[in-house]
LOKEZA-602938 format. One record per residue (C-alpha): x, y, z; residue number from 1. Coordinates in Angstrom, 1 decimal. Layout:
N
@px = X | py = Y | pz = Z | k = NUM
...
END
This chain:
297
@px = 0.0 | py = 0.0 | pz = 0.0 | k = 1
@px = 1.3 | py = 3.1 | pz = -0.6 | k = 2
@px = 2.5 | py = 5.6 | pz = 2.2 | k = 3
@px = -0.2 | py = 8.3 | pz = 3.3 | k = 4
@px = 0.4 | py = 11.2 | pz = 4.7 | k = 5
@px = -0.6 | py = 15.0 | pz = 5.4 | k = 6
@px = 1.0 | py = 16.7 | pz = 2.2 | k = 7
@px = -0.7 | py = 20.0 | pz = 4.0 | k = 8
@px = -2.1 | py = 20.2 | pz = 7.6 | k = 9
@px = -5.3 | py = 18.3 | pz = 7.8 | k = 10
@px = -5.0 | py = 17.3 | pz = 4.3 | k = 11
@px = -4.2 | py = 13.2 | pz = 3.9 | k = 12
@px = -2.8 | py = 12.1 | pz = 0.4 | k = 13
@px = -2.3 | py = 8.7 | pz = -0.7 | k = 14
@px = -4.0 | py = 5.3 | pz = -0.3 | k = 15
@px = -7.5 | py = 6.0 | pz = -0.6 | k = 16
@px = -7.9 | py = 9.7 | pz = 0.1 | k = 17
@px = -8.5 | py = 11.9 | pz = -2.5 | k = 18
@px = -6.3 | py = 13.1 | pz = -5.3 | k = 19
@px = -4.6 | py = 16.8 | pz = -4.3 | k = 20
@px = -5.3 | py = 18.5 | pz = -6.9 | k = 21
@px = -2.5 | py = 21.2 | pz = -7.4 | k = 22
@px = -3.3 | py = 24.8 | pz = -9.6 | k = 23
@px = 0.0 | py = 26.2 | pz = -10.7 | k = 24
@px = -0.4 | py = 29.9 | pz = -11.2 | k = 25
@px = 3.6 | py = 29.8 | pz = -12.1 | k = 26
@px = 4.2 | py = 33.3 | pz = -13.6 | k = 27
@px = 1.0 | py = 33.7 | pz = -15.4 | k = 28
@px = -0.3 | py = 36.2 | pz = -13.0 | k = 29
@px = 1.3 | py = 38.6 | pz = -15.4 | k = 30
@px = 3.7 | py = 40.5 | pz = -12.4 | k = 31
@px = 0.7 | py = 41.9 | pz = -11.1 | k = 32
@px = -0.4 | py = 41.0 | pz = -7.6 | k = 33
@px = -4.2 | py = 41.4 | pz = -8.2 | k = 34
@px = -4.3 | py = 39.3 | pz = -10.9 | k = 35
@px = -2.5 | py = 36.6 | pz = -9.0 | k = 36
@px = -5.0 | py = 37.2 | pz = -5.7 | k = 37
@px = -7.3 | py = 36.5 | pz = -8.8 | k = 38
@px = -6.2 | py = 33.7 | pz = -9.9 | k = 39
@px = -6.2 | py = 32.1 | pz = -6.6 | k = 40
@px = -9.6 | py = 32.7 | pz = -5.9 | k = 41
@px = -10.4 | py = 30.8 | pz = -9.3 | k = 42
@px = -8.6 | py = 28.2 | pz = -7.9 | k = 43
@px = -10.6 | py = 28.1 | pz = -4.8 | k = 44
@px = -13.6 | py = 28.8 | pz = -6.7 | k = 45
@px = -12.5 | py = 25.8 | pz = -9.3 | k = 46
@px = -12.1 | py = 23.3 | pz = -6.5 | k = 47
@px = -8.5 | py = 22.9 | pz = -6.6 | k = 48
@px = -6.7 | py = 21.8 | pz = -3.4 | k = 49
@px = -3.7 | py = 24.4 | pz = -3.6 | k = 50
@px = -2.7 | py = 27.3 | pz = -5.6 | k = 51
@px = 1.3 | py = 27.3 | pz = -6.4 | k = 52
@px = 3.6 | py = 30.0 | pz = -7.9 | k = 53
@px = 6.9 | py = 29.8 | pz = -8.9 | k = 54
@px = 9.5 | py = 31.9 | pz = -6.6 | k = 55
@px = 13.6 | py = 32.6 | pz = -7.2 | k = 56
@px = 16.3 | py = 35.2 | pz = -5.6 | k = 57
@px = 17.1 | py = 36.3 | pz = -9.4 | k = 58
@px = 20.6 | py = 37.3 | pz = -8.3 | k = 59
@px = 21.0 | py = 34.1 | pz = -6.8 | k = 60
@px = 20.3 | py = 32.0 | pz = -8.6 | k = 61
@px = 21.3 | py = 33.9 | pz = -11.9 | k = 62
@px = 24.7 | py = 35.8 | pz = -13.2 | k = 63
@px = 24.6 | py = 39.6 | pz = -13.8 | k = 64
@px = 25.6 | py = 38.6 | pz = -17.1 | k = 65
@px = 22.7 | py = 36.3 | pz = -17.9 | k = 66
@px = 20.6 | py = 38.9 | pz = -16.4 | k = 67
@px = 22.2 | py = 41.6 | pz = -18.3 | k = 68
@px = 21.7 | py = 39.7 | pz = -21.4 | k = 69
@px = 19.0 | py = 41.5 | pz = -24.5 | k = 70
@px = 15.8 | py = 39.2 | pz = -24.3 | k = 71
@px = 13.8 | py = 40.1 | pz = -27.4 | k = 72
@px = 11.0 | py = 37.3 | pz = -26.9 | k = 73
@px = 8.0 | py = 38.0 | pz = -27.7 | k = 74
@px = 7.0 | py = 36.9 | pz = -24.5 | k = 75
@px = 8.9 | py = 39.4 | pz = -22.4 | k = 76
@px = 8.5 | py = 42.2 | pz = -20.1 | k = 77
@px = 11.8 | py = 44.1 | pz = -20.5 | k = 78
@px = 15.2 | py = 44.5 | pz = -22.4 | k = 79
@px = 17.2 | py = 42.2 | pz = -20.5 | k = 80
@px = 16.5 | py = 39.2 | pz = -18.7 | k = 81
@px = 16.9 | py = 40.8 | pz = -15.9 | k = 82
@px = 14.2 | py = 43.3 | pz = -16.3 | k = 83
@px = 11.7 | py = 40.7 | pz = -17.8 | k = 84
@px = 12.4 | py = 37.8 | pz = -14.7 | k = 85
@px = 12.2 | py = 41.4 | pz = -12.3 | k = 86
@px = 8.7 | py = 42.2 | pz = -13.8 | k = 87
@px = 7.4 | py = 38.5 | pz = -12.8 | k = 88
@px = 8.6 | py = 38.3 | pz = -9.5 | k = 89
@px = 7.1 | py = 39.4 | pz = -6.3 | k = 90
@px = 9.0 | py = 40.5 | pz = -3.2 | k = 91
@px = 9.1 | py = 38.8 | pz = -0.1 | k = 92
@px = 6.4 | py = 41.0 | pz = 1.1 | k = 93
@px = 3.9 | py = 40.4 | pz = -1.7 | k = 94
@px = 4.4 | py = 36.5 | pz = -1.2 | k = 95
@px = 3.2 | py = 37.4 | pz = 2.8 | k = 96
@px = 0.3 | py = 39.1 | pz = 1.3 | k = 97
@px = -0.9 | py = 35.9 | pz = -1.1 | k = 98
@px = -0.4 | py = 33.4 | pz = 1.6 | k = 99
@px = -2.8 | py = 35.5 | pz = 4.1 | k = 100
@px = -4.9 | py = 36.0 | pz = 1.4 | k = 101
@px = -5.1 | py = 32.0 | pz = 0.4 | k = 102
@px = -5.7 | py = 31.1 | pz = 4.2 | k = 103
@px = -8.1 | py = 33.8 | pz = 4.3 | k = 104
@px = -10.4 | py = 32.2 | pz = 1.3 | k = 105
@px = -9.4 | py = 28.5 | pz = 2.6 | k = 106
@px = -6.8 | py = 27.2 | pz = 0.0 | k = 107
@px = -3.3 | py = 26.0 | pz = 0.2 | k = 108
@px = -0.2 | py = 27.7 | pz = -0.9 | k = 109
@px = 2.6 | py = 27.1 | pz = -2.1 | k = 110
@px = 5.4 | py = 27.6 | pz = -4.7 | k = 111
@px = 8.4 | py = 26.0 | pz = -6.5 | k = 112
@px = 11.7 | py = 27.2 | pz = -5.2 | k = 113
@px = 13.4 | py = 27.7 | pz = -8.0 | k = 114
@px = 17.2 | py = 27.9 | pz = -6.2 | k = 115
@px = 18.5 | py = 27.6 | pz = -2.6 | k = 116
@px = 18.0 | py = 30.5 | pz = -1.6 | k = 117
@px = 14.4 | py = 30.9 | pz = -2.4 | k = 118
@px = 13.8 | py = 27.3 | pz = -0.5 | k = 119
@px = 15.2 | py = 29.4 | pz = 2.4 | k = 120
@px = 12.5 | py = 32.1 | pz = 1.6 | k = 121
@px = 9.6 | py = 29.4 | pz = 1.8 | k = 122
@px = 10.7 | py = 27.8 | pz = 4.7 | k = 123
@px = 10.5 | py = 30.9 | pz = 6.5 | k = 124
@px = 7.2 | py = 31.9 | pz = 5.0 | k = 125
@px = 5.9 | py = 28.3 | pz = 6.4 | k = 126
@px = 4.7 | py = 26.9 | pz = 3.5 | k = 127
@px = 3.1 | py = 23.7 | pz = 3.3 | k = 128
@px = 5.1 | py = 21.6 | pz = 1.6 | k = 129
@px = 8.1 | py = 22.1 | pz = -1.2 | k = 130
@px = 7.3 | py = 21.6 | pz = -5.0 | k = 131
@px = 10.9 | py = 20.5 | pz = -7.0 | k = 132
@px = 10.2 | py = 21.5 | pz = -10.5 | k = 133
@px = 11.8 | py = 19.3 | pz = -12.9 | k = 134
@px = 15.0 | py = 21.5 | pz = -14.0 | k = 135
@px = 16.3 | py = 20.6 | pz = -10.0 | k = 136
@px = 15.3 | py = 17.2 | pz = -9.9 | k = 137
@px = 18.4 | py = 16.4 | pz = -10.7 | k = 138
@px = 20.3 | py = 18.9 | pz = -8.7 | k = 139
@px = 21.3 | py = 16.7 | pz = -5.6 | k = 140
@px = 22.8 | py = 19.1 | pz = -3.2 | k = 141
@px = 19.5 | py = 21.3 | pz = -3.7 | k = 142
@px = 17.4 | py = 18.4 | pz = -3.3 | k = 143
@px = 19.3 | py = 17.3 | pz = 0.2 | k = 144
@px = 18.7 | py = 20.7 | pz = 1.6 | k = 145
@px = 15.4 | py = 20.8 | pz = 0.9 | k = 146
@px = 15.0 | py = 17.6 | pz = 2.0 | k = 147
@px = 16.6 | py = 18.5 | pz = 5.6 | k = 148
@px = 13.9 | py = 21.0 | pz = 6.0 | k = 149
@px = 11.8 | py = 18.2 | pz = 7.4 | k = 150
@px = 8.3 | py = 19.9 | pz = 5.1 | k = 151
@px = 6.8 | py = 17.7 | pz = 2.6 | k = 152
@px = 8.3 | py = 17.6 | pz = -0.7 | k = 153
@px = 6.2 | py = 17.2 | pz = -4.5 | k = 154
@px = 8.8 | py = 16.5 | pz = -7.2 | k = 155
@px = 8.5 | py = 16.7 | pz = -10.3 | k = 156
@px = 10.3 | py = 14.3 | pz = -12.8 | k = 157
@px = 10.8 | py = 15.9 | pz = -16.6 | k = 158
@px = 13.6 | py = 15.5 | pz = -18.3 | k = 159
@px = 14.9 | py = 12.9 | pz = -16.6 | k = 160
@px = 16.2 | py = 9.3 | pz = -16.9 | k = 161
@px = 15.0 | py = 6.6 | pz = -14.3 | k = 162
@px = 18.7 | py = 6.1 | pz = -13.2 | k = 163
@px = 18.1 | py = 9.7 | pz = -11.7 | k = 164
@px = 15.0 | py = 8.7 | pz = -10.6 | k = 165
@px = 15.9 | py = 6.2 | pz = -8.5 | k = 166
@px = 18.9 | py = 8.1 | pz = -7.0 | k = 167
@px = 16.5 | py = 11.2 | pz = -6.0 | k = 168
@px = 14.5 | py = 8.6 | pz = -4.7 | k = 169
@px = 17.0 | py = 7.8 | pz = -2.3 | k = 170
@px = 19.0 | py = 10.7 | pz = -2.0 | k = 171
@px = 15.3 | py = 12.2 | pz = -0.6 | k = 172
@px = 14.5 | py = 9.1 | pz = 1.0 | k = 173
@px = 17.6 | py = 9.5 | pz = 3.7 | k = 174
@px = 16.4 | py = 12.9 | pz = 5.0 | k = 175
@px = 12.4 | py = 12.9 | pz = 4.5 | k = 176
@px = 9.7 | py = 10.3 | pz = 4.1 | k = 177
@px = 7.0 | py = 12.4 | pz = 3.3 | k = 178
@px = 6.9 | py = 13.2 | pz = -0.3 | k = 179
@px = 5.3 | py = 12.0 | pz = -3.8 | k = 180
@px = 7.2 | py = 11.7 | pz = -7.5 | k = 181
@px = 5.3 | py = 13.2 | pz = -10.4 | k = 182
@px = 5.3 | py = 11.6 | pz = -13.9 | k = 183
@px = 5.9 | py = 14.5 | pz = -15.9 | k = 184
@px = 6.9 | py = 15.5 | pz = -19.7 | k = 185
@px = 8.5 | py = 18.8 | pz = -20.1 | k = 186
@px = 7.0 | py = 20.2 | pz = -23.2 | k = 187
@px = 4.7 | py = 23.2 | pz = -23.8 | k = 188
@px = 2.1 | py = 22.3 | pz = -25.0 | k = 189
@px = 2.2 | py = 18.6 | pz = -24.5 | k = 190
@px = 1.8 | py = 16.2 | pz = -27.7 | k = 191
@px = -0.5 | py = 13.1 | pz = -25.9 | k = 192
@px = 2.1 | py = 11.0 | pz = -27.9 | k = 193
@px = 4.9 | py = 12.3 | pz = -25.5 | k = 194
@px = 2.8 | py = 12.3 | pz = -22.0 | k = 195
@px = 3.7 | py = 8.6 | pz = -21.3 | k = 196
@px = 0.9 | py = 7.9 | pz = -18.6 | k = 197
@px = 2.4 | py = 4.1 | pz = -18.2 | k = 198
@px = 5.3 | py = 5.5 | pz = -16.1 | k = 199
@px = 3.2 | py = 6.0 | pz = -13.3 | k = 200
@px = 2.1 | py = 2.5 | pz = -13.3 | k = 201
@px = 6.4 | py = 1.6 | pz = -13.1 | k = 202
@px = 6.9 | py = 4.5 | pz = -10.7 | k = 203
@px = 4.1 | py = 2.7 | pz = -8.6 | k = 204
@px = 6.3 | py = -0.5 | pz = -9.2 | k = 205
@px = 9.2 | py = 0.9 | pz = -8.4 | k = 206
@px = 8.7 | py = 2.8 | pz = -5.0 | k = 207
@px = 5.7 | py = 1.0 | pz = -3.7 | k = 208
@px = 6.0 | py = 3.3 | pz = -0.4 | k = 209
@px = 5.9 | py = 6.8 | pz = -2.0 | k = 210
@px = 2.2 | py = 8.4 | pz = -3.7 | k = 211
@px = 2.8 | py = 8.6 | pz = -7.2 | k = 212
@px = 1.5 | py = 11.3 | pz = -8.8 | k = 213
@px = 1.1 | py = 13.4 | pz = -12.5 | k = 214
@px = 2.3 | py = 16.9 | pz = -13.7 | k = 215
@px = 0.3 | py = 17.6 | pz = -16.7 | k = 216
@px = 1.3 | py = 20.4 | pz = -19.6 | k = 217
@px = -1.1 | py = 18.9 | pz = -22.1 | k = 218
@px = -4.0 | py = 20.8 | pz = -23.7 | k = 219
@px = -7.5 | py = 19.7 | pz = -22.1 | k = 220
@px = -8.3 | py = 17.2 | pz = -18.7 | k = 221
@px = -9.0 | py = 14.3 | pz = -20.5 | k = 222
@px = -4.9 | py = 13.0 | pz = -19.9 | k = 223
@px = -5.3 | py = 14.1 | pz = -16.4 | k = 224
@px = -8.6 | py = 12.2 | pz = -15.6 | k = 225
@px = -7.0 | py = 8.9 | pz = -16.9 | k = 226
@px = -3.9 | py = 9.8 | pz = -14.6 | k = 227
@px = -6.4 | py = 9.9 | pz = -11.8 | k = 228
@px = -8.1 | py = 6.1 | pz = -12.8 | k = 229
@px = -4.5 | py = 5.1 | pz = -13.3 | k = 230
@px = -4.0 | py = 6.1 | pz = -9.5 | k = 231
@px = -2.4 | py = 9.3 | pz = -9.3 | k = 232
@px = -2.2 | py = 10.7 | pz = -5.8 | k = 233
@px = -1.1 | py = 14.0 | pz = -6.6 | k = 234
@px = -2.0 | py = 16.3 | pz = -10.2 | k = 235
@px = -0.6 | py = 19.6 | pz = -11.0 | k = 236
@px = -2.0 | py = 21.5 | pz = -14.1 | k = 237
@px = -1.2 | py = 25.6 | pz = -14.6 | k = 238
@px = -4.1 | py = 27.4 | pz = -14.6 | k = 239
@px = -4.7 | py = 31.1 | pz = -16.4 | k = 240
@px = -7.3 | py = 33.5 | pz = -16.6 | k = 241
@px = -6.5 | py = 33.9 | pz = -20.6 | k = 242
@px = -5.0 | py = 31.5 | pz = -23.1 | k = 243
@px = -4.2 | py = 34.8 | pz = -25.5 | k = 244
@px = -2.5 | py = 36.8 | pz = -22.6 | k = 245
@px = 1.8 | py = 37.3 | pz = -23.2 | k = 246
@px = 3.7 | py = 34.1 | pz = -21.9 | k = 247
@px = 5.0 | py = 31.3 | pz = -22.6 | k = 248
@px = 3.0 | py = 28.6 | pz = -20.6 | k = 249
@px = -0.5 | py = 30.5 | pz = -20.9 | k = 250
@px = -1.2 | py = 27.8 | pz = -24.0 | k = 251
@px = -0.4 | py = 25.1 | pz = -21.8 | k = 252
@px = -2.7 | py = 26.1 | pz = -19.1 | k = 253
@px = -6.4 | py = 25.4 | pz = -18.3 | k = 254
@px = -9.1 | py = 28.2 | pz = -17.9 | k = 255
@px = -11.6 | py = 28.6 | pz = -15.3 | k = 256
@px = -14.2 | py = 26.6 | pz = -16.8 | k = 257
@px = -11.7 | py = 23.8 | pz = -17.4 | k = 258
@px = -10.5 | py = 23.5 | pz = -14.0 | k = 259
@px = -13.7 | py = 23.5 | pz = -12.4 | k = 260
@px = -14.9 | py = 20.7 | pz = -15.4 | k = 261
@px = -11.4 | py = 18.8 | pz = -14.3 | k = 262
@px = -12.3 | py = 19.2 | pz = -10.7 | k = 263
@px = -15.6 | py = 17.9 | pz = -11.3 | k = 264
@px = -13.8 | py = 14.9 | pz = -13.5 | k = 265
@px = -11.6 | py = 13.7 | pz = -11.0 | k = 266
@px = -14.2 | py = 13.7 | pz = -8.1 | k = 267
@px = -16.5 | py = 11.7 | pz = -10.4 | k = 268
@px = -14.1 | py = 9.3 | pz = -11.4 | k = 269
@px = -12.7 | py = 8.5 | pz = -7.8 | k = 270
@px = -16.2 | py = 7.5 | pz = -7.3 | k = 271
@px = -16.9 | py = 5.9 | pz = -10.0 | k = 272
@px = -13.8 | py = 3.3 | pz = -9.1 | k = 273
@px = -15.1 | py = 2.1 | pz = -6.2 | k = 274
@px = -14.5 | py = -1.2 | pz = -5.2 | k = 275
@px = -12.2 | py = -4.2 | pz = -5.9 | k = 276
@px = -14.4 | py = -7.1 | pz = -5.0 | k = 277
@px = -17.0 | py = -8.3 | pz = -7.7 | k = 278
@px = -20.2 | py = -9.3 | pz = -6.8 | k = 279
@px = -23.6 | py = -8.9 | pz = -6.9 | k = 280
@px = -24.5 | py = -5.7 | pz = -5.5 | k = 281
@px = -28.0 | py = -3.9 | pz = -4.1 | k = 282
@px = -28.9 | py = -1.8 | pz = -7.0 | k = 283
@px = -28.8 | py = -4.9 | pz = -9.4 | k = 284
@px = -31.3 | py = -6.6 | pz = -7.6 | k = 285
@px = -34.3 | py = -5.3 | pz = -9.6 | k = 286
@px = -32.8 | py = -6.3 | pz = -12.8 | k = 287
@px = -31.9 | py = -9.7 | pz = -11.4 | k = 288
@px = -35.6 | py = -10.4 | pz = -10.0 | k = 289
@px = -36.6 | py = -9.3 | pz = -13.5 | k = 290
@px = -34.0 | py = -11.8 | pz = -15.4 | k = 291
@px = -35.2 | py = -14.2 | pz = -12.5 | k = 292
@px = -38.9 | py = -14.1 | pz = -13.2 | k = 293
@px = -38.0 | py = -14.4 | pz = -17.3 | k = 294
@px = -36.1 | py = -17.6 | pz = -16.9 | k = 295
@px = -39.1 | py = -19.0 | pz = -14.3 | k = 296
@px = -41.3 | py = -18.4 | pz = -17.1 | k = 297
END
């Protein structure tokens, strides 16, 4: 059976409690901080366990010359780099302000520390539990430290080998033995040929004691429902108010009415898979009476 435990405070994952269901806001909130407190009341709204941004200490984890560097994207928000990754980050103080905000509406938050330094930052702020994006799944040291923390840990595994795999598996495994592995493909938009749903069911071979779960970038739910059936614990999808709005992942991402329809998905499914054993069940009996009284006859 696989290992439950609270991935937030009062909030079970694993074995038969229901999937946590993870909106990632990322950087889609534009830079603006209204538009992010937006964004998480969507999430609330939508049904979604936790609302998760993505947070770094730019000189940090960056060089002054890749910050200083022209970034003509079409996608950016300034000259440089630097000015664009500036434009899309919020300050310590603004993180404060969307945490009291999310406990104030009754959602989780959360975000992906994108270097040491910001781990540091979300320890501090007392987040729930740590999200490892796939770029630093692979980036041991980080992953120790975080792990030392002693918070629950969501990792997510694109671009990555099952050799690495395992070894985060147990370079995690020696400091922390609360977290969950999500399959995951890093590619924006997703092609379904390239989602590869079947590694959850070898992930779920392979570390029997850990929730396995499924970070989507696909277009639609439909991926993310069968994830569910397939037994996903854990499912993270990024969520935007606009498809058309500047940024690269906003194509990738679900709207409101998606989210709330995926929500509504998932809940029906975990329903609908009830129960191992096979037999005869109350709500057949009219039809078997029926059948009964035919063959009598």
């Amino acid at each position: 059976m696989p290992l439950q435990f609270a991935l937030c405070p009062g909030r079970m994952i694993g074995g038969s409690h229901p999937c946590f269901i993870i909106a990632e806001i990322g950087q889609n909130h534009q830079g603006d901080i209204q538009i992010a407190k937006k964004m998480i009341k969507m999430a609330k709204d939508c049904g979604a366990d936790c609302a998760k941004f993505q947070k770094s200490e730019l000189e940090f984890k960056f060089s002054k010359r890749a910050l200083e560097r022209p970034y003509n994207s079409k996608h950016s928000w300034g000259k440089t780099y630097g000015d664009h990754k500036r434009h899309l980050e919020f300050s310590h103080d603004q993180y404060r302000e969307l945490k009291k905000y999310a406990e104030d509406i009754g959602i989780f938050l959360t975000a992906s520390g994108m270097d040491e330094m910001a781990v540091e930052f979300l320890h501090e702020l007392d987040v729930p539990f740590f999200k490892v994006a796939s770029c630093d799944a692979n980036n041991f040291p980080y992953l120790e430290k975080t792990a030392k923390k002693g918070r629950p840990m969501v990792i997510s595994t694109g671009m990555q080998s099952m050799e690495t795999i395992r070894r985060v598996y147990k370079t995690v495994k020696e400091h922390k033995q609360n977290f969950t592995l999500l399959q995951c493909t890093s590619a924006y938009p997703l092609d379904p040929k390239e989602v590869n749903l079947s590694v959850i069911k070898t992930f779920q071979e392979e570390f029997p004691d850990v929730p396995i779960g499924y970070s989507g970038h696909e277009q639609g739910i439909y991926i993310t429902v069968a994830a569910v059936a397939m037994g996903a614990k854990v499912v993270e999808r990024h969520v935007t108010l606009d498809k058309t709005w500047k940024g690269n992942d906003h194509e990738a991402s679900l709207e409101p009415s998606e989210l709330a329809e995926l929500v509504r998905a998932i809940r029906l499914v975990e329903t609908a898979m009830g129960s191992p054993v096979k037999q005869m069940l109350p709500c057949e009996k009219t039809c078997h009476d029926k059948v009964s009284l035919i063959h009598l006859g």
